[in-house]
N, CA, C and O atoms as a Tripos MOL2 file, in Angstrom:
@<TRIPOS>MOLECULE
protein
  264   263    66     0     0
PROTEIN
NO_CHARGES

@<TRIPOS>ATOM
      1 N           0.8350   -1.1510    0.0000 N.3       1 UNK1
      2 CA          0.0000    0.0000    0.0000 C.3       1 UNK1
      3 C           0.8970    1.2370    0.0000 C.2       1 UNK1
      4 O           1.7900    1.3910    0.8340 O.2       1 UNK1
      5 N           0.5970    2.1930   -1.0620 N.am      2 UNK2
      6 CA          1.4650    3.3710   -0.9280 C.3       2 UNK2
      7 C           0.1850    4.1760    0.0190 C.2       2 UNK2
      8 O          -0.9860    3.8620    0.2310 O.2       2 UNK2
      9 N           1.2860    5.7110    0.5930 N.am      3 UNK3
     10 CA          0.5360    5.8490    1.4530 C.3       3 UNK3
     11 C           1.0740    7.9770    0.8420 C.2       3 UNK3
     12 O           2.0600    8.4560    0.2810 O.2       3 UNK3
     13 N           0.1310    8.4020    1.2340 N.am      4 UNK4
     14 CA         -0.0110    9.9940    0.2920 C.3       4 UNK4
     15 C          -0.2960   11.3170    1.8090 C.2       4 UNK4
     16 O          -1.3820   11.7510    2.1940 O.2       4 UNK4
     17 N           0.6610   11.5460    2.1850 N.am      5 UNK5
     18 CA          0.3220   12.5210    2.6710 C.3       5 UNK5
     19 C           0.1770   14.2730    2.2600 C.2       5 UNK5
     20 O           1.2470   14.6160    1.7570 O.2       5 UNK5
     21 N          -0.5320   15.1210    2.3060 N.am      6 UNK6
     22 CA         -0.8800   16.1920    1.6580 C.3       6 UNK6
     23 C          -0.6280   17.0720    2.6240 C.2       6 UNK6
     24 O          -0.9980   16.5770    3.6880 O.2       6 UNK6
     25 N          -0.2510   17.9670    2.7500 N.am      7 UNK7
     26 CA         -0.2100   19.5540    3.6740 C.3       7 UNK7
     27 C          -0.1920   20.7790    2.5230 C.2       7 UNK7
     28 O           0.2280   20.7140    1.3680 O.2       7 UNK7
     29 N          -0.7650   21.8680    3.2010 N.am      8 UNK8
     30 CA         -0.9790   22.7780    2.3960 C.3       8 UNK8
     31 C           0.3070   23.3490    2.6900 C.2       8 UNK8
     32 O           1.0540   22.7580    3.4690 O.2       8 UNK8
     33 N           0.7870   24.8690    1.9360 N.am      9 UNK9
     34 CA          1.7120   25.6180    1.7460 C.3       9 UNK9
     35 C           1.4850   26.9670    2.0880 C.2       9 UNK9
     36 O           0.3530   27.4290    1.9430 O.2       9 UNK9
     37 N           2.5290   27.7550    2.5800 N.am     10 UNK10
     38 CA          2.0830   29.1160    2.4800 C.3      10 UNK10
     39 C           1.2780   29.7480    3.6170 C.2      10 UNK10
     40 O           0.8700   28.9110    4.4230 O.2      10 UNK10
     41 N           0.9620   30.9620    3.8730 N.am     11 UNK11
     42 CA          0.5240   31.7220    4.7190 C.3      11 UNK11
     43 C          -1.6720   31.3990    4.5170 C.2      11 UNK11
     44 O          -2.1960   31.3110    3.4070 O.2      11 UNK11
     45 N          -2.2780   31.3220    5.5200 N.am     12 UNK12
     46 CA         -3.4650   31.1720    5.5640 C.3      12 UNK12
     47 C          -4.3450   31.9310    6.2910 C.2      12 UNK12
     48 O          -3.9320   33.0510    6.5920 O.2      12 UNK12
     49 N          -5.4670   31.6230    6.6620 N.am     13 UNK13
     50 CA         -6.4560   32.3330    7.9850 C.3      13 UNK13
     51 C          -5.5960   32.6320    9.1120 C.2      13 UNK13
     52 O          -4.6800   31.8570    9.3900 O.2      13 UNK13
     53 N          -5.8200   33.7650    9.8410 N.am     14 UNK14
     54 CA         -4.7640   33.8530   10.6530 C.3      14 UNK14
     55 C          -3.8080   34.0740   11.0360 C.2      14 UNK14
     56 O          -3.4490   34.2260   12.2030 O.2      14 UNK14
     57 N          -3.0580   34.1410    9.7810 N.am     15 UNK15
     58 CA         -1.4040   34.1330    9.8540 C.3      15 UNK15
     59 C          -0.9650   32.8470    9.6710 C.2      15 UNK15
     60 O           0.1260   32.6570    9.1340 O.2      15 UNK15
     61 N          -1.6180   31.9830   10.0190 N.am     16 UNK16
     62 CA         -0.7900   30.6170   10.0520 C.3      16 UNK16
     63 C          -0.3110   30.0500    9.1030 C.2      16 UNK16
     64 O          -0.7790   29.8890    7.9760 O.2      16 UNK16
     65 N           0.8730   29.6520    9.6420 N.am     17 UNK17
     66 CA          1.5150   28.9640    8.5800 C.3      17 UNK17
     67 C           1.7470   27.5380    7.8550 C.2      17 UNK17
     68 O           2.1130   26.6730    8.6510 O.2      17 UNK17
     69 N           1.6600   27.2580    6.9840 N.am     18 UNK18
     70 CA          1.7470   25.7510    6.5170 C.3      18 UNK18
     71 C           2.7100   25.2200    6.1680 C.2      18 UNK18
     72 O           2.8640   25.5670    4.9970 O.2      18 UNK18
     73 N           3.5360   24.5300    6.4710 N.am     19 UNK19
     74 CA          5.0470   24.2950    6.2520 C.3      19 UNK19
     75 C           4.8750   23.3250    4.4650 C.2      19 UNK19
     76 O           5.6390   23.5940    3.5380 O.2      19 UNK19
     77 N           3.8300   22.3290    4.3510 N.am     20 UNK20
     78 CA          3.7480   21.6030    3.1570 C.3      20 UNK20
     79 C           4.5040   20.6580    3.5350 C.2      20 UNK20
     80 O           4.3530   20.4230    4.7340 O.2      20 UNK20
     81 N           5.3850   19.9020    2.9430 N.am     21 UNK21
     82 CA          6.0450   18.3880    3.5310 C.3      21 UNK21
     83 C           5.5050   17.6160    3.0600 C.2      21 UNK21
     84 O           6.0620   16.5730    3.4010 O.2      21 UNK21
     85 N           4.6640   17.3920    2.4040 N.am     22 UNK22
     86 CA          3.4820   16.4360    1.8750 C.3      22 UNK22
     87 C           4.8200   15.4820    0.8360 C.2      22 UNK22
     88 O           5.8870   15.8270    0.3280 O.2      22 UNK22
     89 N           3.9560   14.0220    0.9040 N.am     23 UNK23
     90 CA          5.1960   12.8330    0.4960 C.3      23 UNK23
     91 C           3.9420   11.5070    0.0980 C.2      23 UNK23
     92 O           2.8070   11.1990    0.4630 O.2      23 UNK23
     93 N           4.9450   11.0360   -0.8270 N.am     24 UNK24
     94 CA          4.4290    9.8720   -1.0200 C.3      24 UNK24
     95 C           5.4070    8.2400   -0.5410 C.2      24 UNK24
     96 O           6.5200    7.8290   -0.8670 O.2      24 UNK24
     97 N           4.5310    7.7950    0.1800 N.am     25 UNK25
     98 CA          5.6350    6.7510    0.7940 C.3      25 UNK25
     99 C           5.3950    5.2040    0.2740 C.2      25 UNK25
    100 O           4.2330    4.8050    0.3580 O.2      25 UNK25
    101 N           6.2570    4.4110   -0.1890 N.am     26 UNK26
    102 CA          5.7620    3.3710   -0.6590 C.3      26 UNK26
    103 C           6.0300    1.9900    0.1790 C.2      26 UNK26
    104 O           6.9020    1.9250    1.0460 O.2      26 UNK26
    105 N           5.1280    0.8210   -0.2000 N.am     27 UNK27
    106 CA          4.9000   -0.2620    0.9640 C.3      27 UNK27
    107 C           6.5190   -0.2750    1.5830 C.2      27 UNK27
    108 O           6.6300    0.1790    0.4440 O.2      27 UNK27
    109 N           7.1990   -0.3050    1.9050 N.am     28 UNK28
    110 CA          8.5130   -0.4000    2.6190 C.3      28 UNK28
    111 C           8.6950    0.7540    3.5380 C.2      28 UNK28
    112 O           9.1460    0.5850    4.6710 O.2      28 UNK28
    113 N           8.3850    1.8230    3.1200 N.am     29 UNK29
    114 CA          8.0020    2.8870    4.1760 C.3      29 UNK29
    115 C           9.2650    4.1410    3.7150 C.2      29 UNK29
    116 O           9.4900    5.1350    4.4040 O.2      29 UNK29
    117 N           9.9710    3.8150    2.4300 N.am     30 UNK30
    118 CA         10.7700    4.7320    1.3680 C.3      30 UNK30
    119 C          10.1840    6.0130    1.5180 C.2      30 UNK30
    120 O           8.9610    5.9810    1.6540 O.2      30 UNK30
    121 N          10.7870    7.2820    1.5340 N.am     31 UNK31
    122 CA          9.8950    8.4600    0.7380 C.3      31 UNK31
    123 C          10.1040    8.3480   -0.3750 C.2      31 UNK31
    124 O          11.2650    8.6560   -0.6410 O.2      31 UNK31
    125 N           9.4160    7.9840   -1.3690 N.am     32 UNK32
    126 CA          9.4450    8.0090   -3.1280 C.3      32 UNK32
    127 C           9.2550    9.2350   -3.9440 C.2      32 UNK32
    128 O           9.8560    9.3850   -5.0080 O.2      32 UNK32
    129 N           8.2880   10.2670   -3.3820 N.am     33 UNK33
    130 CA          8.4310   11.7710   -3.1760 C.3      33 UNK33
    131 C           8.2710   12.9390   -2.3910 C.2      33 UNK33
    132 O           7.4980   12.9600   -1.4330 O.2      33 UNK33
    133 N           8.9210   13.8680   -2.7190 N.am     34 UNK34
    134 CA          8.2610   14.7370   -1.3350 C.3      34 UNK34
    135 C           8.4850   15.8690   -2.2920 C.2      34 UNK34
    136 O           9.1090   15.9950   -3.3450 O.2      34 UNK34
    137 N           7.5440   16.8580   -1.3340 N.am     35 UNK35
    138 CA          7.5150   18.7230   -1.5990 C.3      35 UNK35
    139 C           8.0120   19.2810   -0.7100 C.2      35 UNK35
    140 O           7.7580   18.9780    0.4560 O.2      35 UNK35
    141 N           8.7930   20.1780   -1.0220 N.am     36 UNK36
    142 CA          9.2010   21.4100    0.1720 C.3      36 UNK36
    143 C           8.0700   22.4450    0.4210 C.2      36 UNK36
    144 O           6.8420   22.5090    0.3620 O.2      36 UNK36
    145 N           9.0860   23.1810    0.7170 N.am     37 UNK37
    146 CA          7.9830   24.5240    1.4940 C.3      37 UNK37
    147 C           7.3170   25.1490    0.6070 C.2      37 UNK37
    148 O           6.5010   25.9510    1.0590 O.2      37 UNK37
    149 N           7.4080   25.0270   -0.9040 N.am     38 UNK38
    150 CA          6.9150   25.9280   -2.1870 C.3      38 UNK38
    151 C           6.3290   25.0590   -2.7240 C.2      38 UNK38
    152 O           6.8160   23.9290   -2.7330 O.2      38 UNK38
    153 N           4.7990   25.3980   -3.4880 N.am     39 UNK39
    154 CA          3.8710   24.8370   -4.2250 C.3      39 UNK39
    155 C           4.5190   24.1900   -5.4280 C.2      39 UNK39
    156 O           5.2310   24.6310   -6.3300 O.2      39 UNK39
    157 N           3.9640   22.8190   -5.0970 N.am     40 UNK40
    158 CA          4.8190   22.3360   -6.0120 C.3      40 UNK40
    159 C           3.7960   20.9940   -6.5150 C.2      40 UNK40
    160 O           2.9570   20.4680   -5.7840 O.2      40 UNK40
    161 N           4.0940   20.5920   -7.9430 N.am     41 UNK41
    162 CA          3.0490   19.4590   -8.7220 C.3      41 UNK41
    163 C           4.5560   18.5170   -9.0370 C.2      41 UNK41
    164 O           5.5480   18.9430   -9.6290 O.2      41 UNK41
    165 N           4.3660   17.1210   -8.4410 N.am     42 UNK42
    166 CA          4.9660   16.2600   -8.8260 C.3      42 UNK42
    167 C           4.4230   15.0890   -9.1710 C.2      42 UNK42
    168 O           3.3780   14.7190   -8.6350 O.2      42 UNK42
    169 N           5.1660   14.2140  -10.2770 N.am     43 UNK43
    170 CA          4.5120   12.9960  -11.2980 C.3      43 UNK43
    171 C           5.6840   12.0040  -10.3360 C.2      43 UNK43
    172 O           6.8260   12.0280   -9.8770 O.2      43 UNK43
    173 N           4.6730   11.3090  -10.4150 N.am     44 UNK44
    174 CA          5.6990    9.5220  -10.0300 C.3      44 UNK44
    175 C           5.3840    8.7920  -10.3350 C.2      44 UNK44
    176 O           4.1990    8.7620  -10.0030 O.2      44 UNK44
    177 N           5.6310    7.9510  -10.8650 N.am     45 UNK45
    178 CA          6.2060    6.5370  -11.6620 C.3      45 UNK45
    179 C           6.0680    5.2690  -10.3100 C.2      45 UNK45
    180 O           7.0370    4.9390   -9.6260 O.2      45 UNK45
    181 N           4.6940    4.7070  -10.1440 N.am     46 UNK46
    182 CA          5.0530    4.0630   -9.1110 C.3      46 UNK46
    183 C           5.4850    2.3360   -9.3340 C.2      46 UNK46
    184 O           4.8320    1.7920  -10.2250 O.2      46 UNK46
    185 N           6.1510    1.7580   -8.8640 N.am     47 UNK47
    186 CA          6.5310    0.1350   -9.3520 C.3      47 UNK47
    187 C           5.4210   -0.8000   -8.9150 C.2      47 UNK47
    188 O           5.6120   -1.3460   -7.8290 O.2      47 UNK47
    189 N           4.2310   -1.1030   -9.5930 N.am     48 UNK48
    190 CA          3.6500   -2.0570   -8.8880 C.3      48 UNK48
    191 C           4.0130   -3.3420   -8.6020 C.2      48 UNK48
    192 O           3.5170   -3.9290   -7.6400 O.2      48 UNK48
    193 N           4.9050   -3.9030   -9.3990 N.am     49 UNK49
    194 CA          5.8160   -5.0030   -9.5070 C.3      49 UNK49
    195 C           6.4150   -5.1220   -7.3930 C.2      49 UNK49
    196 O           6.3970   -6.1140   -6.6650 O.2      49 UNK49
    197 N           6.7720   -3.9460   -7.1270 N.am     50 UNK50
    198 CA          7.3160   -3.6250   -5.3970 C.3      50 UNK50
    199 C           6.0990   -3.9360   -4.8000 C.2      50 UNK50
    200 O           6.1160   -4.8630   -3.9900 O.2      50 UNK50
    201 N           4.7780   -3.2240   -5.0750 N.am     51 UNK51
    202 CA          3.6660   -3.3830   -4.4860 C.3      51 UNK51
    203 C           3.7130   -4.6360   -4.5060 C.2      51 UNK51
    204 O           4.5390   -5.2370   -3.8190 O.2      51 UNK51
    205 N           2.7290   -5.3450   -5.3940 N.am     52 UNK52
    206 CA          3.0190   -7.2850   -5.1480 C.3      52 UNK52
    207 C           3.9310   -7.4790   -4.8050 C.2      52 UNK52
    208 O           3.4740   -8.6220   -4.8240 O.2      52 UNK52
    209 N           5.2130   -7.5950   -4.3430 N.am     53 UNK53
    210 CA          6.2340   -8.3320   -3.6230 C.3      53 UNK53
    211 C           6.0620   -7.6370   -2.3510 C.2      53 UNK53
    212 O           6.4730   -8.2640   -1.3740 O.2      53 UNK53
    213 N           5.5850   -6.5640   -2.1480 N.am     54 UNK54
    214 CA          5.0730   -6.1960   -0.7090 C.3      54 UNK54
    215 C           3.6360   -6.8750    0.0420 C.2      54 UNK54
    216 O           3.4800   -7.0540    1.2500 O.2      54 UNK54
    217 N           2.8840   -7.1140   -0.8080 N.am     55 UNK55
    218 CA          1.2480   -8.0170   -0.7330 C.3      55 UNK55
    219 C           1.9190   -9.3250   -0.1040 C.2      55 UNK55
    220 O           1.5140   -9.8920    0.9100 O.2      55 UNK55
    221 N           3.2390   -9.7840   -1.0400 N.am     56 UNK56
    222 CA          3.5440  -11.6270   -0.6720 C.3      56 UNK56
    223 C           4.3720  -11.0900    1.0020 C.2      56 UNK56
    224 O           3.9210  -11.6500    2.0020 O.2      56 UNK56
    225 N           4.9800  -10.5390    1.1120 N.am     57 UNK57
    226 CA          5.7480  -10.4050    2.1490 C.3      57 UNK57
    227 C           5.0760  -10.0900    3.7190 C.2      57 UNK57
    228 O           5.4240  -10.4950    4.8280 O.2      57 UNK57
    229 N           3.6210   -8.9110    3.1590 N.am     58 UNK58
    230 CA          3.1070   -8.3730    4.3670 C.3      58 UNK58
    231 C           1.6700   -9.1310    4.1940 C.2      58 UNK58
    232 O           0.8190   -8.2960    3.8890 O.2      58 UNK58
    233 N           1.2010  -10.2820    4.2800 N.am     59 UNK59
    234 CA          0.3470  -11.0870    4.0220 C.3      59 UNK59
    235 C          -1.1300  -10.2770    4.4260 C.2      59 UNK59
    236 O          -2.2480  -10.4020    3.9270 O.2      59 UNK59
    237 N          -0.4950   -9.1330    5.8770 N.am     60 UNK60
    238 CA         -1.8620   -8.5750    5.7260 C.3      60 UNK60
    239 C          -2.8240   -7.7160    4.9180 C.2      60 UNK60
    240 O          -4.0420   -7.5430    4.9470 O.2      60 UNK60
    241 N          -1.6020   -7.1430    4.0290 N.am     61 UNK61
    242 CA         -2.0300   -5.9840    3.3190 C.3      61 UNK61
    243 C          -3.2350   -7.1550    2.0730 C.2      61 UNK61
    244 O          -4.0260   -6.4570    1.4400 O.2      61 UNK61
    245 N          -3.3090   -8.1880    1.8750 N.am     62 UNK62
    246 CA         -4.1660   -9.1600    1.0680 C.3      62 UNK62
    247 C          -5.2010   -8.7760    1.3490 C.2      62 UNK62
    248 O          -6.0510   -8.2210    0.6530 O.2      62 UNK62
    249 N          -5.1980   -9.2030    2.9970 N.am     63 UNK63
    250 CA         -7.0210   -9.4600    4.1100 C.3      63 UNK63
    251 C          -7.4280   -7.5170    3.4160 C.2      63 UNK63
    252 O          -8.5020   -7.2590    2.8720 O.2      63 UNK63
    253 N          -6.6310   -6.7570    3.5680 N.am     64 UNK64
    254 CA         -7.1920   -5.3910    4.0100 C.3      64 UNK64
    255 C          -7.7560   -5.1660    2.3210 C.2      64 UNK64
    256 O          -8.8680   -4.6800    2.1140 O.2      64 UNK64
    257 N          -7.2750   -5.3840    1.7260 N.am     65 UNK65
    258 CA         -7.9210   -4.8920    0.3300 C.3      65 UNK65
    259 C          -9.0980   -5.8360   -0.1450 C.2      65 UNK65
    260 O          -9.7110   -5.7240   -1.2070 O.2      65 UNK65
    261 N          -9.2790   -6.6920    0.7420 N.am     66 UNK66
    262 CA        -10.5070   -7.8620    0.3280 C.3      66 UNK66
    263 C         -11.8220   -7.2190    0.2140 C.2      66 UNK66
    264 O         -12.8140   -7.8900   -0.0720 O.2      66 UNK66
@<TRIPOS>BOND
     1     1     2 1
     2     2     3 1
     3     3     4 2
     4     3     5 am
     5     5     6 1
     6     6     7 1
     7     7     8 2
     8     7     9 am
     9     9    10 1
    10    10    11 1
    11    11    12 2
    12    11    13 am
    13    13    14 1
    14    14    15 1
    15    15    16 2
    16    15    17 am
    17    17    18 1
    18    18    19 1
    19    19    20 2
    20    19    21 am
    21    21    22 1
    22    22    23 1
    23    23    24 2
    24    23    25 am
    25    25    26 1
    26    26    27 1
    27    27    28 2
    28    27    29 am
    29    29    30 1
    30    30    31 1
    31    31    32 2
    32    31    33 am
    33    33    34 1
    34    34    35 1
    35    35    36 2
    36    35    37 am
    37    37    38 1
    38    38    39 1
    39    39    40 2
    40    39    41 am
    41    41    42 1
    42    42    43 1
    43    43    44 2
    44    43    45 am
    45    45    46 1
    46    46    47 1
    47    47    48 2
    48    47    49 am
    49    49    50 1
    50    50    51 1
    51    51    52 2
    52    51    53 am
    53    53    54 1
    54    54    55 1
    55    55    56 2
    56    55    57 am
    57    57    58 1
    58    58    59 1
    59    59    60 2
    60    59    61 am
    61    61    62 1
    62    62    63 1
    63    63    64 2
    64    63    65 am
    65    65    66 1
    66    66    67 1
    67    67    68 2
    68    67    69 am
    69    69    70 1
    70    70    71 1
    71    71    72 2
    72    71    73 am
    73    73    74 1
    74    74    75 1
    75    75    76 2
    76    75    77 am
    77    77    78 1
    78    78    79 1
    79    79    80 2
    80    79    81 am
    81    81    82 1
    82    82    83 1
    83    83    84 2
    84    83    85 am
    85    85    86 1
    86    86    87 1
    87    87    88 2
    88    87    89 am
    89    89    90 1
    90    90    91 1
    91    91    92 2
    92    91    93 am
    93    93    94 1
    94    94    95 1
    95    95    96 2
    96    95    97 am
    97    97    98 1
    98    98    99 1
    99    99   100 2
   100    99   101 am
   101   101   102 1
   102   102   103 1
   103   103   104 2
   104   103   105 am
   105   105   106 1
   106   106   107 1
   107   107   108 2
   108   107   109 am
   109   109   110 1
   110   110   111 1
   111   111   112 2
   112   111   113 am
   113   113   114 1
   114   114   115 1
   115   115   116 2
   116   115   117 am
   117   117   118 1
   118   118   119 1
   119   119   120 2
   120   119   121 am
   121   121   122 1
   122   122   123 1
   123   123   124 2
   124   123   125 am
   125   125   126 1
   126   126   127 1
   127   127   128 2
   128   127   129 am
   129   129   130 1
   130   130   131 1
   131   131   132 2
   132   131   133 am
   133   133   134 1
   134   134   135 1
   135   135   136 2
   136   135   137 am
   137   137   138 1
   138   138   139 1
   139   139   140 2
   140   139   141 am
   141   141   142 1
   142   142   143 1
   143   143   144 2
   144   143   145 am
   145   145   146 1
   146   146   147 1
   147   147   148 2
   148   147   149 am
   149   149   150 1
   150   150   151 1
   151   151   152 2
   152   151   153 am
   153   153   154 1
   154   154   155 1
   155   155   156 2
   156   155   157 am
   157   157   158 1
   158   158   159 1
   159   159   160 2
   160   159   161 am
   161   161   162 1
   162   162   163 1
   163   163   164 2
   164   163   165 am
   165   165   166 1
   166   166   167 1
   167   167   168 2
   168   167   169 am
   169   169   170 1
   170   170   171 1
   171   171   172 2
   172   171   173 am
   173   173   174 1
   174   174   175 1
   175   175   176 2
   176   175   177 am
   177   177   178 1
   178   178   179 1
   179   179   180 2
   180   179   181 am
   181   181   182 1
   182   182   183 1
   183   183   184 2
   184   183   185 am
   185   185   186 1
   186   186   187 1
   187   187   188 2
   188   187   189 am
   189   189   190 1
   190   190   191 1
   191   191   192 2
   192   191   193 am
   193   193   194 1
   194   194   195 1
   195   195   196 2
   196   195   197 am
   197   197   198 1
   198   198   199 1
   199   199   200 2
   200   199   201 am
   201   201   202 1
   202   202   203 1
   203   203   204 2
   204   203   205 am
   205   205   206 1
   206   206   207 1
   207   207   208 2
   208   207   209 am
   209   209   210 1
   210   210   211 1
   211   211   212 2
   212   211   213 am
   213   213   214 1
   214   214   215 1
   215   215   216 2
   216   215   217 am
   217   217   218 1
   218   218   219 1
   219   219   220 2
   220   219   221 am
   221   221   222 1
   222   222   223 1
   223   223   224 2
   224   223   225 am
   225   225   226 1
   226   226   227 1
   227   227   228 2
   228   227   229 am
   229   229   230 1
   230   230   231 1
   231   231   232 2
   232   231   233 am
   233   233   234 1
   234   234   235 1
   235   235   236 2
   236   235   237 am
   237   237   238 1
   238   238   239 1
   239   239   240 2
   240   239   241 am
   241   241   242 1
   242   242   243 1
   243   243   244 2
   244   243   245 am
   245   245   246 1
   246   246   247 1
   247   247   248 2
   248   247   249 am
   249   249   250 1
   250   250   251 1
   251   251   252 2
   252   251   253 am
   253   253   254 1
   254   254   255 1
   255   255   256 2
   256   255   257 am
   257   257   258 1
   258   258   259 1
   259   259   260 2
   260   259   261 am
   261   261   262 1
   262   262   263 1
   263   263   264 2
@<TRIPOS>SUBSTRUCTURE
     1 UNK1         2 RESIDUE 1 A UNK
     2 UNK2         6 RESIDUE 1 A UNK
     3 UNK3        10 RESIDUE 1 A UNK
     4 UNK4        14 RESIDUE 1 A UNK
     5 UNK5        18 RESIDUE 1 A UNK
     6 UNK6        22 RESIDUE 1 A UNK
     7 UNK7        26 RESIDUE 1 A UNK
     8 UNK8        30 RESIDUE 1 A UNK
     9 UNK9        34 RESIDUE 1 A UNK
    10 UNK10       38 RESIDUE 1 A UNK
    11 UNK11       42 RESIDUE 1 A UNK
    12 UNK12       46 RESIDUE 1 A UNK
    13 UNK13       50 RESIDUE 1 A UNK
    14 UNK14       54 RESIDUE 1 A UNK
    15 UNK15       58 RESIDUE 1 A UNK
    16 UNK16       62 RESIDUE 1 A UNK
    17 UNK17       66 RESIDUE 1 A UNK
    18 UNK18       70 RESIDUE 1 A UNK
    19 UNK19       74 RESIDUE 1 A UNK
    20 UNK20       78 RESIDUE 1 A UNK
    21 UNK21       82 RESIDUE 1 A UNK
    22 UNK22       86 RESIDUE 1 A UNK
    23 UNK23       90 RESIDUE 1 A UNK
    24 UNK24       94 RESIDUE 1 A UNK
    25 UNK25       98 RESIDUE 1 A UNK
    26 UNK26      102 RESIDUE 1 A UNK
    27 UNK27      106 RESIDUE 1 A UNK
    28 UNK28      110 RESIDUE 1 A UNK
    29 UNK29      114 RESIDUE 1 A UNK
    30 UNK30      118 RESIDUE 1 A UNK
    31 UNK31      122 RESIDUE 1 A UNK
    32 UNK32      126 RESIDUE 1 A UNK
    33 UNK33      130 RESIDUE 1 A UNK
    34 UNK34      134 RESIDUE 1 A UNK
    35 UNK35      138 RESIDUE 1 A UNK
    36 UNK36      142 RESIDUE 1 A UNK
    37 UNK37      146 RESIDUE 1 A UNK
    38 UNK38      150 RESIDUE 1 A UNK
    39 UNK39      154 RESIDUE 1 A UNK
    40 UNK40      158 RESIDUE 1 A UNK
    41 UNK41      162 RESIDUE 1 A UNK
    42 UNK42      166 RESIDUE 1 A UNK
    43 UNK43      170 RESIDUE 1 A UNK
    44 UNK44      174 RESIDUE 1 A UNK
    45 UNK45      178 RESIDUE 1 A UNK
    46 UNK46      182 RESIDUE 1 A UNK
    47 UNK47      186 RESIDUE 1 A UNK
    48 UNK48      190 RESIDUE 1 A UNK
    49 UNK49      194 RESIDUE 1 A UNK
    50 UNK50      198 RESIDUE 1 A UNK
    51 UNK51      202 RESIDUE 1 A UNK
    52 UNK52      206 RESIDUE 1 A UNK
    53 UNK53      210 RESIDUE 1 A UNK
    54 UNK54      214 RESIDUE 1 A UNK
    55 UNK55      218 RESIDUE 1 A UNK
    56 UNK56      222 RESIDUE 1 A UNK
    57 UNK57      226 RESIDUE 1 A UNK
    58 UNK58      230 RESIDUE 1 A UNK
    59 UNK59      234 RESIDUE 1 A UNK
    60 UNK60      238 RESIDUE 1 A UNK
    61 UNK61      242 RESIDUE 1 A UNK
    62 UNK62      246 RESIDUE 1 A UNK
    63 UNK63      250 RESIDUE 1 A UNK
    64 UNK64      254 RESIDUE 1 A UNK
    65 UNK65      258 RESIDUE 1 A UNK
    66 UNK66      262 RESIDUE 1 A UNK
C-alpha cells in the first residue's frame, strides 16, 4: 500500500503557517516523493511489480484490500 500525505503551503487564515512536507511513501516505508515549502506538482512513476512483492511479504495488506 502506498501511502499519500498532503499539507498545504504558504501563509493562511490567521497568519498561520503551513510548512507543506506532503510525500508519497511506498509499501517499505521509502519516501518516493516529497515537496518542500513551495507549491509544487509532482509525477511519479510508481513500481507495482514492489507493491506485489510487498502483498507476498506483508500477508496482511491481502485481508485489508478484500
Amino acid at each position: 500500500m502506498f501511502a499519500l500525505m498532503v499539507n498545504r503551503c504558504g501563509t493562511g487564515d490567521d497568519n498561520l503557517t503551513f510548512p507543506s512536507e506532503s510525500a508519497l511513501v511506498n509499501p517499505c516505508g521509502e519516501i518516493v516523493a516529497a515537496a518542500r515549502a513551495q507549491e509544487t506538482l509532482l509525477g511519479v512513476d510508481i513500481d507495482f511489480k514492489r507493491l506485489e512483492a510487498s502483498r507476498e511479504h506483508y500477508r496482511y495488506l491481502n485481508v485489508c484490500g478484500s
